[in-house]
MARLUM-600657 format. One record per residue (C-alpha): y negated, z negated, x negated; residue in one letter. Coordinates in steps of 0.1 Angstrom, whole numbers, plus 5000, padded with zeros to 4 digits. Layout:
BEGIN
YZXa;...
END
This chain:
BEGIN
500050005000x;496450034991x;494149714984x;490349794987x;488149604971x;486349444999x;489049234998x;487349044966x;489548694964x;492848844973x;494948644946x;491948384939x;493348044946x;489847864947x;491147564967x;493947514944x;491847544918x;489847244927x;493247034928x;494547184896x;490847074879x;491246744896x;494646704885x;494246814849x;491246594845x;493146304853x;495646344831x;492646384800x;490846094811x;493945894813x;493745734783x;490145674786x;489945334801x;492245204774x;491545024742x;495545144728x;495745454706x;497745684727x;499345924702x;500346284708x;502946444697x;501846764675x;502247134686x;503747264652x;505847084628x;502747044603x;504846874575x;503446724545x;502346914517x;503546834480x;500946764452x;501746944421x;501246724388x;499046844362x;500446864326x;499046574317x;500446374349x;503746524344x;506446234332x;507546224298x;510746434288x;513446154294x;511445954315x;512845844353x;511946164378x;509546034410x;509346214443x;506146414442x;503146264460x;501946394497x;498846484511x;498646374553x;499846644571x;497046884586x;496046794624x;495247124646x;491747124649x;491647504673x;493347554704x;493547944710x;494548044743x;496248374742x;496048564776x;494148834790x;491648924815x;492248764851x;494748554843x;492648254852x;491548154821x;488148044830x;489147744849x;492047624823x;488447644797x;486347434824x;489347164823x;489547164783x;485847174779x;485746774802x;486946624769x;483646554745x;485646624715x;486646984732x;483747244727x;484847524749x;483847904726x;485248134748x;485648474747x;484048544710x;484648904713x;484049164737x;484349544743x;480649664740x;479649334723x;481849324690x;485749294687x;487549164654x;489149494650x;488949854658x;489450214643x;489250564662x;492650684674x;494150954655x;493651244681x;491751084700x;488351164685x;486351174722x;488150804729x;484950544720x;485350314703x;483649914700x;482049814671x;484049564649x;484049334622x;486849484609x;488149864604x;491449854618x;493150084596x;491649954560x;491249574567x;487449654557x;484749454567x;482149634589x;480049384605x;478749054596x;477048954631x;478348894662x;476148854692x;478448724717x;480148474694x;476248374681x;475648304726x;478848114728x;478547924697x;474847814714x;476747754744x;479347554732x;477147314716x;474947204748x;477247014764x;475546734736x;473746494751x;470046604752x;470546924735x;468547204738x;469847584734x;468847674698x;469647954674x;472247924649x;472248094617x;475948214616x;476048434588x;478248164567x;481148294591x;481148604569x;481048484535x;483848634514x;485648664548x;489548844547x;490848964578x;492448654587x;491648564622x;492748184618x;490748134591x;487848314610x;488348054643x;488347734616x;485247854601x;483847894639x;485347534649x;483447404616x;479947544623x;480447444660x;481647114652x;478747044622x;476646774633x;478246634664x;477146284662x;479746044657x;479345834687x;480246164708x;482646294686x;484146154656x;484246464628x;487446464623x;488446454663x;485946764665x;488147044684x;487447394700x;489147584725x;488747994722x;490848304738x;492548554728x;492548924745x;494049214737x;491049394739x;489249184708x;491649404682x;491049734707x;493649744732x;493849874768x;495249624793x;493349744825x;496549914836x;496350164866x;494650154902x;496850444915x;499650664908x;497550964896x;495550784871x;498650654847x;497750554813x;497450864794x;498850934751x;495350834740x;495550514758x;499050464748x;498550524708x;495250274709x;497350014725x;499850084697x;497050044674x;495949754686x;499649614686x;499749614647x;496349414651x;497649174676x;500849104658x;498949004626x;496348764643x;498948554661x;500748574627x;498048434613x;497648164638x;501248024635x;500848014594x;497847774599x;498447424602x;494647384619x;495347594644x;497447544680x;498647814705x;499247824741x;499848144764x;498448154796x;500148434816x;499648564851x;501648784877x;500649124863x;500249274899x;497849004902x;496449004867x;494849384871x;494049354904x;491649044896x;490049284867x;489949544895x;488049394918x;485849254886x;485049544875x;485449834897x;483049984927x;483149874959x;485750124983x;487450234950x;491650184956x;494149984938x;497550094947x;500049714951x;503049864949x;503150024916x;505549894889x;503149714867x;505249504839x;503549304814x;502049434785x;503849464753x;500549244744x;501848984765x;505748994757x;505048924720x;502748664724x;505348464750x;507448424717x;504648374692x;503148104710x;503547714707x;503547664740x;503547894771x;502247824812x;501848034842x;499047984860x;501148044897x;502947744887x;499647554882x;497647654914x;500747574930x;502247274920x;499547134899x;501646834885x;503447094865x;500447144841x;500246774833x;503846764822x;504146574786x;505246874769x;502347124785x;499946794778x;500046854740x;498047204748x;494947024752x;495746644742x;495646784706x;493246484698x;493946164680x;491745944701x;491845584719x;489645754743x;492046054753x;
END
């Protein structure tokens, strides 16, 4: 059948929503009113590291061998949400962002903004292309500004008590920067998180939450509104593109200790028909009963990630997002007050 667009919440819980903020909340405040540490278990095995001794600390040739000294294992520091357009990540950020150790970035990137990575498709030269930090192909950097990220950053931050939207200078982001994602979000949590005072936010609790799209390395996710308008070989080999991309970022998340994933993942059906009726004109058709499986996007990250939800099961049954293994998503903070 055909869904028009006047139809505009078709697939919007908004009452459940309510019940799952309400719920969620709950469950991060729970520790609030308590003077005991409540500890949380980590998302990733973050084991110690070993100290190598210098030459000079090294023991004598003879002398009784000692287990090798430890540094504290590495607390996750970034939450990256890894989902996709309409798949109701705006209200999971609104629940994270309650905690005032949880500064809430966002989407950093953006398709006419700036994206981490992009490169034109070989034969398709009339396919646009976004502006990038990166070239795709070469791993160059391109760009050394970022807009969107600069607005969210700005964003993040006035949720401080008394604070005023100023400008921050974010060209440290760049300095001698690889193309290495996870390194790129630390450096993001660490400007975010300079000069939270400490009766808000002890430095080392300091967190941010921040999503990852497909479309921030280049790829093509809107799917189809009808039959005749499948996803044609250009779209096909930028999504391929964009795959290598992908597959390196959440790489580069799961080799860093400071970082934590979770997917959040919707019906697909229900996923494009939200950016449908987002972003599409009024009267314009969206065919329901089209095939529409997930995106190989999608299908990687749901074994890549730490953690994975849906967000039926949370408008639904709410209780199901405050479970103690979904909790460590957004309890990744080791505070009385938590």
């Amino acid at each position: 059948m055909l869904c028009v667009l006047a139809v505009l919440l078709l697939g919007v819980p908004s009452k459940n929503s309510e019940k799952v903020l309400a719920e969620v909340k709950s469950e991060l405040g729970a520790a609030a009113g308590s003077n005991e540490a409540q500890p949380k278990p980590a998302l990733k095995a973050r084991a110690p590291v070993p100290v190598q001794q210098s030459k000079e600390e090294a023991p004598a040739k003879g002398a009784p061998a000692h287990a090798p000294a430890t540094i504290a294992a590495t607390r996750a520091e970034v939450l990256v949400v890894v989902s996709d357009h309409g798949s109701g990540t705006s209200t999971f950020d609104q629940t994270l962002n309650e905690h005032p150790c949880m500064f809430n970035v966002g989407e950093p990137f953006g398709p006419g903004d700036m994206l981490w990575s992009s490169s034109e498709v070989p034969g398709c030269t009339s396919k646009a292309f976004s502006d990038a930090i990166f070239d795709a192909k070469s791993g160059t950097l391109t760009h050394t500004e970022n807009p969107k990220l600069q607005r969210a950053i700005e964003t993040a931050r006035m949720k401080l008590p008394g604070k005023k939207l100023t400008a921050i200078d974010t060209r440290p982001l760049y300095h001698n920067l690889q193309d290495d994602l996870a390194d790129f979000f630390v450096r993001v949590r660490d400007l975010v998180c300079k000069g939270v005072p400490e009766d808000v936010c002890p430095a080392s609790h300091c967190t941010i939450s921040v999503k990852m799209f497909p479309s921030y390395v280049f790829g093509d996710t809107k799917g189809q509104q009808t039959k005749d308008d499948a996803p044609g070989p250009c779209i096909e080999a930028q999504n391929a593109q964009a795959m290598t991309a992908w597959k390196a970022a959440l790489a580069s998340f799961d080799k860093s200790p400071k970082i934590a994933t979770l997917q959040l993942r919707r019906n697909e059906v229900d996923r494009q028909f939200s950016f449908f009726h987002r972003f599409t004109g009024v009267g314009t058709q969206f065919d329901c009963s089209i095939p529409r499986p997930p995106f190989a996007f999608a299908t990687w990250a749901k074994s890549h990630t730490d953690l994975q939800l849906q967000s039926e099961d949370c408008w639904a049954e709410p209780d199901t997002c405050a479970t103690p293994s979904s909790r460590r998503a957004w309890t990744n903070l080791p505070s009385d007050d938590f």
